[in-house]
C-alpha positions as CSV (number, residue, x, y, z in Angstrom):
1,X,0.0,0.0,0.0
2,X,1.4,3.1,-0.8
3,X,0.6,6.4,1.6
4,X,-1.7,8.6,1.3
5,X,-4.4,6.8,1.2
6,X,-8.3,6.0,1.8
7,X,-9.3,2.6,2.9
8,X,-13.4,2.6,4.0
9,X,-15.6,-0.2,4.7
10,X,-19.5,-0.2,5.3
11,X,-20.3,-0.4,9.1
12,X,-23.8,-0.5,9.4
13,X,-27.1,1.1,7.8
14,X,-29.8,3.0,9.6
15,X,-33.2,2.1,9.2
16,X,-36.6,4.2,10.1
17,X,-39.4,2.3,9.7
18,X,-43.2,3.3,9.1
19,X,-45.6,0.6,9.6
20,X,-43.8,-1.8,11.2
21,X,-42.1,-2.3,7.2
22,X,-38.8,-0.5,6.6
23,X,-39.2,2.8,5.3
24,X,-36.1,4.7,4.4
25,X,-32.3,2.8,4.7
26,X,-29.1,4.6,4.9
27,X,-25.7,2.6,4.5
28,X,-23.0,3.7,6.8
29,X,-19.3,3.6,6.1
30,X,-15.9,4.0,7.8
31,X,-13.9,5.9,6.2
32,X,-10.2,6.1,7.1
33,X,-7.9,8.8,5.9
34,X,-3.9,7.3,6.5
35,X,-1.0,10.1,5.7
36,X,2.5,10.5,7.1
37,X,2.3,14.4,7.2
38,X,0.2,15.2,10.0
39,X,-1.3,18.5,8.5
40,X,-2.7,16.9,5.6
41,X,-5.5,18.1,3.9
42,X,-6.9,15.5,3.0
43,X,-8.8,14.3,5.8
44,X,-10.1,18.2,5.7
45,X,-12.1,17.3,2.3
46,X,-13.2,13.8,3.5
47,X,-14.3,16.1,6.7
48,X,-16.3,18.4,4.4
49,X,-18.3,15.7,2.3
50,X,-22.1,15.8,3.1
51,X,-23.1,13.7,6.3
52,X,-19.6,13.2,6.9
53,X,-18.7,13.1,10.8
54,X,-15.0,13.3,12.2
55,X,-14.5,10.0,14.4
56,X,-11.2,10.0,15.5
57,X,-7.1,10.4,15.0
58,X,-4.4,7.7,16.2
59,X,-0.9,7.1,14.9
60,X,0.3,3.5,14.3
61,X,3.4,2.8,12.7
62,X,4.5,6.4,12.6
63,X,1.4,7.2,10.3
64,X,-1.4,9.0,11.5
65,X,-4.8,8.2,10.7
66,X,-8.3,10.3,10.6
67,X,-11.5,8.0,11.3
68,X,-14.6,9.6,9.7
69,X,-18.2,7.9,9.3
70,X,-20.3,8.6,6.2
71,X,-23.7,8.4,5.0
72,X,-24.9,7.5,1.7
């Protein structure tokens, strides 16, 4: 894998239900911005994508990595 990079995975999907049947779905994902340089601006844009919502930051193997979670 070279660095920067984006690596994302769906986590979950929210439901709301009308009825008792399943009304509207939303898939959830994980998104994970990994960059050497600290102040990368990168995990700024993922940051400023619609229903996007900053997680987390931690550093493993001296590269630091943004956690954000993401509707679609």
């Amino acid at each position: 894998m070279s660095y920067p990079c984006i690596i994302y995975k769906r986590d979950d999907e929210e439901t709301i239900f009308a009825d008792n049947s399943p009304y509207h779905r939303t898939k959830r994902y994980l998104v994970t911005v990994i960059d050497a340089d600290p102040d990368s601006t990168i995990p700024d844009k993922v940051g400023a994508l619609p229903l996007s919502r900053y997680l987390r930051n931690f550093v493993a193997k001296n590269l630091n990595h943004d956690v954000y979670v993401l509707y679609f």
